[in-house]
N, C-alpha and C positions, 0 to 999 in steps of 0.2 A: 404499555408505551408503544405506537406507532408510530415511524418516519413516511413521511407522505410527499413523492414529488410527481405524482398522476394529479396533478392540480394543484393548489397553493399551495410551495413547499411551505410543511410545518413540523410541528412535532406534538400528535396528538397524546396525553396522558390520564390518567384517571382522575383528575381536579380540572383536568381540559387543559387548552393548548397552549404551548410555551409563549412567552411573547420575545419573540425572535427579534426584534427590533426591525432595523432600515436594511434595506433590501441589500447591500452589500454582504451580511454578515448571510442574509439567507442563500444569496449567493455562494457564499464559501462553505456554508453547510451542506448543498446542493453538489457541488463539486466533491463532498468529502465523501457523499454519499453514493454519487455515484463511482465511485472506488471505494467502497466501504470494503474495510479489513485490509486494503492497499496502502504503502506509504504514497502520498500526494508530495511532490516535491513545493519547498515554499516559489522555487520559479512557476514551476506549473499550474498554481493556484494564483500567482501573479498577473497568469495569463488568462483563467477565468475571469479576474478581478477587471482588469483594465484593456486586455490585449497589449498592442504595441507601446503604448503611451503610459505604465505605468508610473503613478507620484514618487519621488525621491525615497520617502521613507515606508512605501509600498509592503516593506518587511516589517516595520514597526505596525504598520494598519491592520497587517494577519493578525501579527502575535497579541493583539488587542481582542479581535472579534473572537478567535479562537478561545482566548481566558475568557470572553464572555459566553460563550456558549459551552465550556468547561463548567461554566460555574451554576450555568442554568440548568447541565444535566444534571450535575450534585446534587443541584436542589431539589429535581425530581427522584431523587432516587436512581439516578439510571443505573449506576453498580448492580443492584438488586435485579437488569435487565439484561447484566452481561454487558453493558456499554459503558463504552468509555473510548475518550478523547484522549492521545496520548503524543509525545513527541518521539520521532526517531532520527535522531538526528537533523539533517536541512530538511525535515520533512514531517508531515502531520499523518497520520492514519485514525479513523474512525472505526473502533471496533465493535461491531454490533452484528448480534442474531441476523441471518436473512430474513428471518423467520416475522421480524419485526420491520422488515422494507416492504412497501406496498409494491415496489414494481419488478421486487424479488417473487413477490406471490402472483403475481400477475404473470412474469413466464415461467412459473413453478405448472400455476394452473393450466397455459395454454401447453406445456409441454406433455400434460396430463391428461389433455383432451385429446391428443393430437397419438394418444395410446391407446385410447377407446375404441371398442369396437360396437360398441352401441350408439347412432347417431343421434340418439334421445342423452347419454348419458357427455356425449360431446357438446348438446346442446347446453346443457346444465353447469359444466363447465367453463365453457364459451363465456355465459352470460353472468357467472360468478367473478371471472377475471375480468371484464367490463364494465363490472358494476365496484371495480375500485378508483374508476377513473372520477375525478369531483372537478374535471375542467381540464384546461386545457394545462400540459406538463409545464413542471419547472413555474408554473406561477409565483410571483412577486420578486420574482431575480430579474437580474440584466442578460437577460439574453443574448446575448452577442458573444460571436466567437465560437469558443468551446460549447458553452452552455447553448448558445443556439440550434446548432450542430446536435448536442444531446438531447435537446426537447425534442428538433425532427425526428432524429431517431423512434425519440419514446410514439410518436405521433404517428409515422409509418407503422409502428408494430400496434397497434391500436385500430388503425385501418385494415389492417394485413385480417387484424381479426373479426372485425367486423363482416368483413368478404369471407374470413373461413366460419362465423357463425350465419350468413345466408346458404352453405352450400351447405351445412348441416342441416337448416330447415331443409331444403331443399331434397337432402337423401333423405326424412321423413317424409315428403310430398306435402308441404307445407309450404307451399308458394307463397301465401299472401305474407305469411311473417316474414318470408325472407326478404320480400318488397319494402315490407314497412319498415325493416332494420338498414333495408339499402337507400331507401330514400333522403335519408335525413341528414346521411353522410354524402349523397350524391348533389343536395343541394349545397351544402356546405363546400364541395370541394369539387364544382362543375369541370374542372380541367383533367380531375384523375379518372383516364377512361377504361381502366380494370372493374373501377364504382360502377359506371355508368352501363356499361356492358354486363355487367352481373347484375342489376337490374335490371335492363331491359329484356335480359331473358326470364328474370323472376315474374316480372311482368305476363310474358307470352307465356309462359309453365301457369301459370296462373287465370289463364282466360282471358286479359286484358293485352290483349293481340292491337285495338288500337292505342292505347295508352304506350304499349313499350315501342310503338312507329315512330308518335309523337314524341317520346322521347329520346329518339335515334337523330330524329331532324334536326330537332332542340340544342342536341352536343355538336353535331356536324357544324349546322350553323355557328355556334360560339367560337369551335377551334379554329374555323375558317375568319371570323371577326376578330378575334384575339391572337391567336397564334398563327395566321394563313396557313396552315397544316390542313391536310384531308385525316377522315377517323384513321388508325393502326388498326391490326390485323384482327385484336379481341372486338372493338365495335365493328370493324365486316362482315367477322365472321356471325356475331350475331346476327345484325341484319340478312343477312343470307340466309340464315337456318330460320327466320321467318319467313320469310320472303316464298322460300320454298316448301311451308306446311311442316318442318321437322318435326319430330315425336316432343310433344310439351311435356311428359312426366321427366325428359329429359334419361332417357332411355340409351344413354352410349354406349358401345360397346363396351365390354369388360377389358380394361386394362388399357382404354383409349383415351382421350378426353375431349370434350365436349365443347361448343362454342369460345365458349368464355374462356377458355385453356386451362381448365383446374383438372387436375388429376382427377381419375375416374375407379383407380385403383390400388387403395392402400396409400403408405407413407413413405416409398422406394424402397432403394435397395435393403437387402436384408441385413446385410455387414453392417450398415450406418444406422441401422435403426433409427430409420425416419430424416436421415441426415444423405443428400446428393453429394457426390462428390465433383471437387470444380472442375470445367471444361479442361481436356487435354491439348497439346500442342497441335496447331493446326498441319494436318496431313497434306503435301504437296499431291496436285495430281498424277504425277509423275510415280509416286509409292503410292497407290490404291493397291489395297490389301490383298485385292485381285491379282496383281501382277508377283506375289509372294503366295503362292497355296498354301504353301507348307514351310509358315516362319519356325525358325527354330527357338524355343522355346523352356528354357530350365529354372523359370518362376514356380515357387513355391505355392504351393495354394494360397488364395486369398485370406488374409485373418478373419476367424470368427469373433462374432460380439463387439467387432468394430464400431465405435461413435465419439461423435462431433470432431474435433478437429479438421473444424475448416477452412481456418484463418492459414492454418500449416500446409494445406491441399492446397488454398491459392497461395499461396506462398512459395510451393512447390512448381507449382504452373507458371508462375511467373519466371521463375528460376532456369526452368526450363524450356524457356522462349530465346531464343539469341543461336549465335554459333558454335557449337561447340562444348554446351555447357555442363559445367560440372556439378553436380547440388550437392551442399552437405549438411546432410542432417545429425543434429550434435543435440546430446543432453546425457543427463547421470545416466547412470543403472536402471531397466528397471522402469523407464518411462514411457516407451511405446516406441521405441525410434525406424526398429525392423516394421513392426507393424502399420507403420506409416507408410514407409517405402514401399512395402507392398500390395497394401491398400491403395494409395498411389497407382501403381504399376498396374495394376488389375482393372483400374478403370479409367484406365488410356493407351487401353490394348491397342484400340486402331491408330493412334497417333506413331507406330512401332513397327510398320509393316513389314522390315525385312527380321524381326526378333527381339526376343530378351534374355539377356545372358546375366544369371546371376551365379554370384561366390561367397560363401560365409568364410571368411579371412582367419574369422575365430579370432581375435587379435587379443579376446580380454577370455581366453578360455584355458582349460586345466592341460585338454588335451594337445596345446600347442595350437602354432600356425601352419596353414599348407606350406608347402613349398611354392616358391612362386612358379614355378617351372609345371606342376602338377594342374594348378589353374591353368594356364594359357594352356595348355596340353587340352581341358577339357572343353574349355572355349571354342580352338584352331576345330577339336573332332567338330562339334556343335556346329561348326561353322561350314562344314563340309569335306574338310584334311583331310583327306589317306593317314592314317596312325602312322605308316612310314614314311610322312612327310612333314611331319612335326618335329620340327628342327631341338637339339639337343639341349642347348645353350640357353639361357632368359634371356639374352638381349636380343638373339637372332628369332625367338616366339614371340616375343613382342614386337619387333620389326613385322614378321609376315602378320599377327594380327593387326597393325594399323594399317596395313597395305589392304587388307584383306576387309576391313570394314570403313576403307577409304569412300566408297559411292555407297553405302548403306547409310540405310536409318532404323540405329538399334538402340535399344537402352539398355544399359550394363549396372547391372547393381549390385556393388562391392560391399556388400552388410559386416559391420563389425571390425574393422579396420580401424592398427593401431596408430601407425604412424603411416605420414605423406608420402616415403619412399615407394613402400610397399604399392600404394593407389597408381604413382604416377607408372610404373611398368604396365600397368592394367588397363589405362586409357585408350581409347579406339581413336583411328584416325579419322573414321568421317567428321565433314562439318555438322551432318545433319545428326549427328548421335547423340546421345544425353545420358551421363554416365551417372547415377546417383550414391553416394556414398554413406553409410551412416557410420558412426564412432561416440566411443565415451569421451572422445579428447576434442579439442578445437583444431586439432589441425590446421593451424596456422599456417606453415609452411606452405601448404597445397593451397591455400587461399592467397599467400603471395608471389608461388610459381604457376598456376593453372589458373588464376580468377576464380577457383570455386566459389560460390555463391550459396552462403551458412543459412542455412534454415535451424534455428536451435529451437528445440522440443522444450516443454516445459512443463510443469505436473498439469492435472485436471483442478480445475472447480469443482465444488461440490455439487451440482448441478449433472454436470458430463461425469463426475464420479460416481453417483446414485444411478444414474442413466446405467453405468457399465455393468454394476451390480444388479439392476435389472436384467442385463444383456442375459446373466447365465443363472440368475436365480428363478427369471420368472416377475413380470409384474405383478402378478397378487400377493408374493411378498412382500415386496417393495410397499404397496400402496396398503398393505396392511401395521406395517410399521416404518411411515413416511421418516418421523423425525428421528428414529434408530437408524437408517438407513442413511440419513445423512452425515449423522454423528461419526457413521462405523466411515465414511470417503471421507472427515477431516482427519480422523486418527491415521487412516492410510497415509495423509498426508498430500492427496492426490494424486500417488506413485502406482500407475497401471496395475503392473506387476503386483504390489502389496496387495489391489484392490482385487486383482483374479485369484491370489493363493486364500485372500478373504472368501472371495464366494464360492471356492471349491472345497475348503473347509466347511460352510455352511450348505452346498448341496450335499455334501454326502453326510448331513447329519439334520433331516427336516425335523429334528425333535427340537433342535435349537432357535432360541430366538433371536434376531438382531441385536434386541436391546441386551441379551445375556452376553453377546460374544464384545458387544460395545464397551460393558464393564469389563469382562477380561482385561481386552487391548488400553483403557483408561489408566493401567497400571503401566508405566514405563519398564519396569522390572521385567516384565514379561513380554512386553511387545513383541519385538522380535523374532520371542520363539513362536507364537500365533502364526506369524507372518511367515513361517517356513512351511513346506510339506512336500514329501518326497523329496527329490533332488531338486526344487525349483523353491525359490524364496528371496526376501530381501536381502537376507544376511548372504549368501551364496552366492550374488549377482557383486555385491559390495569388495567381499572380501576376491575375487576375480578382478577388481579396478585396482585395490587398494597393493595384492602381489605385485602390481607394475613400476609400484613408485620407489623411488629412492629411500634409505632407511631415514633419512633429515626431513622428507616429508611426508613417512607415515608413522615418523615420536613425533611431528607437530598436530597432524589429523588424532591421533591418542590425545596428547594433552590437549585438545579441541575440546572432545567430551567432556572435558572436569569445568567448561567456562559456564559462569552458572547469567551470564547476559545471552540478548541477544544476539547482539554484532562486536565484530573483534576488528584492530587494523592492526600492521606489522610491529608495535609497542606489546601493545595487548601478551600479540602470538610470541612474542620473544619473553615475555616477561611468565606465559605459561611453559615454553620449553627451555629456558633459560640458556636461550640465541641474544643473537644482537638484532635491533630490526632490521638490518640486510638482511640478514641470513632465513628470517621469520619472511619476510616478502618475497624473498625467489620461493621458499616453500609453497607461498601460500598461492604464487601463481602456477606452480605444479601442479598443487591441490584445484585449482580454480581451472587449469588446463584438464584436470580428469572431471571435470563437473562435481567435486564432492563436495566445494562449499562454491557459493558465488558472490560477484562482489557488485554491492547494489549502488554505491557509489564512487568513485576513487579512492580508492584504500583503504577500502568499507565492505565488510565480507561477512556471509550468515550461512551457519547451517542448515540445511535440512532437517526436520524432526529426526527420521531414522535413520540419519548418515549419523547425526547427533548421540545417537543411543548404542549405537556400532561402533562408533568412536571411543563412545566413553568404556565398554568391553574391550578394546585393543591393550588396555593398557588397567584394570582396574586399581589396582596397589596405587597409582600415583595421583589419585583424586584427591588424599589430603591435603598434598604438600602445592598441586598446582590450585587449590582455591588460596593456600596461605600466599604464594606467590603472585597470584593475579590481584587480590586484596591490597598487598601489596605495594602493589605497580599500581593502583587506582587511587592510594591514600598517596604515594609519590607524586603523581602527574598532577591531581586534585590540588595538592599544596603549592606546585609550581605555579598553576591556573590562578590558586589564589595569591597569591605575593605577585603574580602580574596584574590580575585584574584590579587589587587594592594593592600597592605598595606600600601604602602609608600603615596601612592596618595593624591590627596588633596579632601574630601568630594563636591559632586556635590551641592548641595544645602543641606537649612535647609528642615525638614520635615513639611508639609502643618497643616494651619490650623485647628483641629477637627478629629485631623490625628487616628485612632484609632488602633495601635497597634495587630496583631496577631499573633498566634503560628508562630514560625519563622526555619526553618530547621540550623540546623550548618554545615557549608561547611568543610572540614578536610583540604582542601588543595588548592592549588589553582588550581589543575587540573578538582579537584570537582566543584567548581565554576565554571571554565569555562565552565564543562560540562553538567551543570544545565543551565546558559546563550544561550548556543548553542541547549539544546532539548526546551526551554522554548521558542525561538524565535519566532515562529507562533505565540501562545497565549497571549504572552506580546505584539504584536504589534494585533493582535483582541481587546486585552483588553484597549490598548490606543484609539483605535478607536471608540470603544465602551464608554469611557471616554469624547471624543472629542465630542460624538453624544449627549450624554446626559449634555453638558454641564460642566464637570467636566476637565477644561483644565487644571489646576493648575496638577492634578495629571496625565493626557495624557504625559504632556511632560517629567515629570517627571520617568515616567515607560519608557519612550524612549531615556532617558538619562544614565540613570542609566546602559545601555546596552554596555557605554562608553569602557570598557576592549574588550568584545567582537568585536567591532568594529574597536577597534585597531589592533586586531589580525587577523582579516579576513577583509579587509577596503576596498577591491573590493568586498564584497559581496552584492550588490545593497541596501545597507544602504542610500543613498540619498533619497528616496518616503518617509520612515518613519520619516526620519532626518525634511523632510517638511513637516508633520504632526504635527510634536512638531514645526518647529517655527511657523506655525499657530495656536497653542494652546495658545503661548506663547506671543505673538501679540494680542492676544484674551483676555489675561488678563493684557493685557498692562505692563510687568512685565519686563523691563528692562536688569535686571540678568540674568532670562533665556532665554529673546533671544540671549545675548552676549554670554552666554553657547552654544548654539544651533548653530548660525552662527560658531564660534570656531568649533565644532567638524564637521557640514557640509561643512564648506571651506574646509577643511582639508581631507574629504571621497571626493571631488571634485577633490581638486589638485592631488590626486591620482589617479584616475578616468582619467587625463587628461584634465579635463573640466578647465584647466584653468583662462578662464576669467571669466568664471562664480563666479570661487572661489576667483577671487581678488575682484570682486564686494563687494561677500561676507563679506571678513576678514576686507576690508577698513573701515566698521563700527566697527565692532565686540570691537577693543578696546575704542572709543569713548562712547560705551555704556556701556562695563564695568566698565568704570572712571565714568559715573554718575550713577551706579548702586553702586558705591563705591566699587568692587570687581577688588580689584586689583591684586589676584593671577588670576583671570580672565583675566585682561588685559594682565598681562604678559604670558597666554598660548594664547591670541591673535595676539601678537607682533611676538611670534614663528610662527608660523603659516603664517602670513602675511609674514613675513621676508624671507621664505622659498619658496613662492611665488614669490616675488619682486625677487630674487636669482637669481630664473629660465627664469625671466622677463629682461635680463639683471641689473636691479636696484640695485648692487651688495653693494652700500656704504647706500643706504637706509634700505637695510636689514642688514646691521653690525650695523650700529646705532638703529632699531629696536631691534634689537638679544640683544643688549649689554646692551639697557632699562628693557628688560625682565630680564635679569641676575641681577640688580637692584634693581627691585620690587620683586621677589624672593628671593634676600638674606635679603630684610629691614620686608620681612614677614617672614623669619626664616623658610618657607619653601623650604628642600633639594631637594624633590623632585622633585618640579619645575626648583629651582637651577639647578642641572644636567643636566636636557631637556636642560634650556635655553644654559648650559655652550657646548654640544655636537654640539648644533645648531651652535653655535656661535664659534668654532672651527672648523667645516667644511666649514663655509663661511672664515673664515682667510683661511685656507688653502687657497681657490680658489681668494683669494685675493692675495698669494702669501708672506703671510706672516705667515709663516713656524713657527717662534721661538713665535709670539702670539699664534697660534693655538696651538701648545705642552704645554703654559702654560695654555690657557682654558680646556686643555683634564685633564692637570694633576689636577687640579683645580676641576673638574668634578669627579674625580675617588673620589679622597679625599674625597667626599662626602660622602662616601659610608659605608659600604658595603650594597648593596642592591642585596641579592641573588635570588632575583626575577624578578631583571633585566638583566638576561645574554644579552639578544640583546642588551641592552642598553652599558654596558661592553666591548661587542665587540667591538662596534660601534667606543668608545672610545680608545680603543685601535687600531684601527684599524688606526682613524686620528693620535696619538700619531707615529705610526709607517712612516705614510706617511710624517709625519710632520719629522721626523729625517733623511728619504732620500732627502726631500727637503733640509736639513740641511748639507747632505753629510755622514750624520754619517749611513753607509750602514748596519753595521753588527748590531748596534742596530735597525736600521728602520726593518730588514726580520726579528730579534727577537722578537717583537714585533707584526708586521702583524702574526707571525705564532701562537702566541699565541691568538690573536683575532680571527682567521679561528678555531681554535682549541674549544675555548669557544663558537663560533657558530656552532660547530659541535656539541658538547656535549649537546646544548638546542636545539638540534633540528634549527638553526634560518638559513638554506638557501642560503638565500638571502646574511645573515651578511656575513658567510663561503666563498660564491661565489665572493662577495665586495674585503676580504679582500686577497682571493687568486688568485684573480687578479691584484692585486695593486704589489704583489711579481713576478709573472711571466713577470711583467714589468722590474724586475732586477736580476732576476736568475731563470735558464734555467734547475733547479733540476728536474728532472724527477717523484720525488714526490708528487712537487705543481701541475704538469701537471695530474699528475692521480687523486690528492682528488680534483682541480675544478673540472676535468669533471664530477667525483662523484655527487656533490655538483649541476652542474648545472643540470645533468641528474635528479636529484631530484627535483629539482625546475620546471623543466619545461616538462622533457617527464612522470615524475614518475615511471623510472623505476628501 
């Protein structure tokens, strides 16, 4: 299986390619893709879709194309590829291999070229990542917008490479290839004059001294026609290095560069391995460095095996443009934050000309904090004091030091710092100074008394994490076991730290392989200890954050560990420490203020893998009792969702034995509901399984039942794997009831599915077992079900007689609810029995039940046979008034499908030109989304 968006996004697979349908839905796979393994918010992908103007039900149009390309990757197998489409919350995430992204391998490959030291084996490279390109990006989408934006992107680094595969001919002395590779992109893209200029000197290296003149004139003249612009410095600079006979083998000095302005030497700095770091603040003429001989200076050495992180260097540079400014660079344990700072610092030495004054505050450290008095002291010397003029006091050393660096331009970096108090005594008084701070915390405080300006740090990609482990292993490791080496930076989790105690563990032991240390760390149990050596490690850096916190939020980071989902909010967190959710929410924004967990939407919090695993060590003994408790709290919340989302409904089961009740959310409506059901999805089906693992079946199937509304709504959303979770749970506890529940709601996600026989298997027990379970509203949502089956089976009179037992047991239980199912049911099969004036009276019979304003599909539905049944009847003008108002009430709930049923049933007997425009409406929404 390959995803492809270097040319018509598709999805190539071993039977060949998906048929992806109308360019919107490629569009949204296109978007999913390029944040694959990211949650996509459904706003964000709104904004792929449409930009500013999207349609009313923009939301319902996703959650459509989504279950259809859900269901096309089932059908390919994509499990079996590691992929899968999944909801997290208001948000979609696509998870798949890089390994299966074409434009993953395309900067896998140029990052791999660009390590070579052979121009022959760069070439090879070069023309490998090239040759993935099948047209121009992002093909068969709407381009606009975002996806515009991203196509250029992909289209610049495409061209970037085409110019770094001529300069590789070119260090072989292969002119002519480097020409022919330049040409074809230079006619294509006459305006980009980096193209233009790097052939026309391929040209003159080449011998065709008049060809690359004529084509000097050629650009001059068009920019002057098209853009009245003269050429920029790379077309001058070539023409002059003709002009004047220059050496053609292209012969530059070592470490210089050459016309065209391509580096002549290596991939820069050593630190960044291959990676520039961005421009520093621009240096007044007034501070030239000259005028400072002898800046003072107490920076650390530069980091070694420094890479990527450039988004954060400009980030940093930005930050550090204005008066005054404060930068604070904030993230967990353990992720790189000093090594930024001074990485940073180190290469914007001249932007600093009167110094740099740096302090390790220690603030998350065993051995304490300096005294603040001990710093200024070291600063004032640094600065040029007399020792005995270094005032006694900290408020009177911090007075002379902002007097003291009132006309300088210094930069002071306070690494490690706990809290704002501590930074704001450390501040220098010049305008022109730039104080950079790092910390585990957000320092809040200092961002609302100083304007600090937060640069927050964040793990690596596997990409810049494989990079780093190169940094100290060595690349012919690396490229000896490319996809161990990837594996081993997910398990790090992208945690710097994890990733340097990983490769100092594997340089000091070259017997070892990647892929052996890969399976070690694969084991949770062990992780951590891997990830330790000497005094330096994850768990050591962890348990220095975790000392800081309050004892209310480090038992809530403990009971953290035992959560067997991904994401928790202040219910969840209470119902693991058995708080109230106030008390779980201040924790969890302690915890969120020390970077241990973070919150990816409002009141929407995730762990870290090995914060996660640290967590769950804090406290082990209490893993049993906080999965019973979160279970719990999920089968509570679950039931409240459902008695909102269906009020009418009939209760899934009784509550389990030992059941222990917790803080429970109130849903407002039933939109709330469902949309608590629909972000809760992932975690309730983790938490069942987690349930199932531990023995606790009763409550597994029960947290996968309760999902019932959701399920109805969305019923092709591959609900069958989990549906057979729970009846093995339910089988497991030999529980009668709930299998006959479970068969019931799985037949029924089958027969929709298609899987027909599968779902008659099914349902042919389902009521035999609800009669000896004595659950006889049970039996009669089994008889429906079955009946509807047998329908489509031809069995037309065994499903009337089924339908009509349900309608039965239904009204001898006085429940309407059920009543109206069975009566709907059982009116559609008279109809196709041909018995018109029964079906009119089961619909009417059916409505009378009502008013159920929470069942418009159900309404329509009704209305819709009532209408049908009165043109079978002859009675014409009431049958179209009727269908019209059933179209009408499926328009108004949004329901589709009802809309599209019932304005088709009309267009079979009047030719109005208005049912012909609200179907196509109607189906256009159902099926293209547009």
């Amino acid at each position: 299986m390959e995803f492809r968006l270097l040319g018509t996004v598709s999805v190539d697979t071993r039977t060949g390619p998906l048929p992806l349908g109308p360019a919107k839905r490629r569009s949204l796979l296109a978007a999913l893709l390029l944040s694959a393994n990211t949650p996509v918010p459904v706003a964000r992908l709104t904004d792929f879709l449409w930009g500013e103007e999207p349609p009313p039900r923009a939301r319902g149009v996703i959650q459509g194309h989504v279950s259809r390309l859900r269901a096309l990757l089932t059908g390919a197998e994509a499990q079996a590829y590691g992929v899968e489409l999944v909801t997290l919350g208001d948000a979609y995430v696509l998870r798949v291999p890089e390994t299966l992204l074409d434009y993953q391998r395309f900067e896998e490959l140029l990052m791999l070229a660009r390590q070579q030291r052979s121009a022959a084996d760069t070439v090879r490279m070069l023309d490998d990542a090239l040759s993935l390109w099948q047209g121009p990006a992002l093909g068969g989408t709407f381009t606009e917008g975002p996806l515009q934006a991203a196509a250029h992107t992909l289209e610049e680094s495409r061209l970037a490479t085409v110019e770094e595969l001529a300069r590789a001919y070119a260090d072989l002395g292969e002119h002519h290839r480097a020409a022919s590779v330049l040409r074809a992109e230079a006619v294509a893209h006459p305006m980009r004059e980096s193209l233009a200029a790097a052939l026309i000197l391929a040209l003159y290296r080449a011998g065709r001294q008049s060809e690359a003149l004529d084509w000097f004139h050629r650009t001059r003249r068009l920019l002057a026609d098209e853009l009245g612009i003269d050429p920029g410095h790379e077309l001058a600079d070539a023409y002059a290095l003709i002009l004047r006979g220059g050496p053609r083998p292209g012969a530059a000095p070592a470490g210089g560069t050459d016309a065209a302005g391509a580096s002549r030497a290596g991939t820069g700095p050593a630190e960044g391995a291959g990676t520039t770091a961005p421009p520093g603040p621009r240096v007044p003429a007034a501070h030239n460095p000259s005028a400072a001989p002898h800046p003072t200076d107490l920076l650390p050495r530069a980091p070694r095996g420094f890479h990527g992180r450039n988004a954060e260097l400009a980030a940093l540079t930005r930050a550090a443009a204005g008066e005054a400014p404060v930068c604070l660079v904030t993230g967990p344990a353990g992720v790189g934050k000093t090594s930024l700072a001074l990485q940073w610092a180190h290469h914007n030495f001249a932007a600093f000309p009167d110094g740099r004054l740096f302090a390790d505050l220690r603030g998350f450290s065993e051995t304490g904090e300096p005294a603040l008095i001990d710093v200024l002291r070291e600063f004032l010397l640094a600065l040029g004091v007399a020792p005995r003029r270094v005032p006694e006091s900290v408020s009177a050393a911090a007075a002379l030091f902002r007097s003291l660096t009132d006309r300088r331009r210094l930069l002071v970096v306070l690494d490690n710092a706990r809290d704002s108090a501590t930074v704001r005594a450390l501040l220098p008084g010049g305008t022109d100074c730039v104080t950079l701070v790092t910390s585990r915390n957000r320092l809040e405080g200092l961002i609302a008394s100083d304007a600090a300006r937060p640069v927050p740090l964040g793990i690596l990609g596997p990409q810049d994490g494989t990079a780093l482990l190169a940094g100290v292993l060595g690349e012919e490791r690396i490229l000896a076991e490319p996809v161990a080496a990837r594996r081993l930076a997910e398990l790090c989790g992208g945690l710097p730290l994890a990733l340097r105690v990983t490769a100092a563990r594997l340089a000091g032991r070259p017997q070892w392989t990647l892929a052996g240390l890969a399976d070690e760390l694969a084991d949770e149990r062990g992780r951590l200890t891997f990830l330790d050596v000497d005094d330096t490690g994850v768990s050591a850096a962890l348990r220095l954050t975790v000392q800081q916190l309050p004892a209310d939020a480090v038992r809530q980071l403990a009971r953290l560990g035992h959560h067997p989902g991904g994401h928790f909010d202040p219910y969840t967190c209470a119902a693991l420490a058995g708080t109230d959710p106030a008390a779980a929410a201040a924790a969890l924004e302690r915890l969120g203020s020390a970077h241990l967990v973070t919150e990816t939407a409002p009141g929407r919090w995730v762990l870290h893998d090995l914060v996660r695993l640290y967590a769950r060590g804090l406290d082990p003994a209490s893993g049993a009792e906080a999965l019973v408790d979160v279970l719990d709290h999920y089968i509570a919340t679950a039931l409240a969702a459902a008695d909102t989302a269906e009020p009418g409904g009939e209760p899934c089961f009784v509550l389990p034995e030992g059941y222990r009740p917790a803080a429970v959310r109130d849903f407002a409506d039933r939109a709330a509901a469902m949309h608590w059901l629909a972000t809760e999805r992932d975690d309730l089906a983790r938490a069942a399984v987690a349930a199932r693992g531990a023995g606790l079946h009763d409550r597994a199937w029960r947290i996968i039942l309760l999902q019932w509304p959701q399920v109805v709504w969305r019923v092709r959303d591959s609900w069958a794997p989990l549906l057979e979770l729970a009846l093995d749970s339910a089988r497991a506890k030999q529980d009668l009831y709930a299998e006959s529940r479970v068969l019931n709601l799985l037949g029924w996600v089958l027969t929709e599915e298609g899987r027909t026989a599968e779902a008659l298997t099914l349902l042919e027990r389902s009521p035999g077992l609800a009669q000896q379970a004595g659950d006889r509203l049970g039996e009669a949502t089994a008889l429906i079900n079955l009946a509807v089956v047998q329908a489509g089976q031809g069995e037309l009179d065994r499903a009337l007689e089924g339908c009509g037992r349900a309608v039965v047991l239904a009204r001898e239980e006085e429940d309407r609810h059920t009543e109206m199912l069975a009566l709907q049911h059982l009116a559609r099969l008279q109809l196709s029995a041909h018995r018109p004036g029964d079906a009119l009276g089961s619909a009417r019979t059916a409505l009378a039940l009502g008013p159920e304003h929470e069942e418009a599909a159900r309404r329509s539905l009704l209305l819709a046979v009532s209408g049908e049944a009165r043109l079978a009847l002859g009675e014409e003008d009431e049958g179209i008034l009727l269908l019209d108002r059933a179209a009408e009430e499926a328009e108004r709930a949004g329901y589709d499908e009802g809309a599209v049923r019932a304005l088709e049933a009309l267009l079979r007997v009047s030719a109005r030109a208005e049912y012909r425009t609200r179907h196509a409406l109607a189906l256009r929404r159902l099926t293209d989304g547009g």
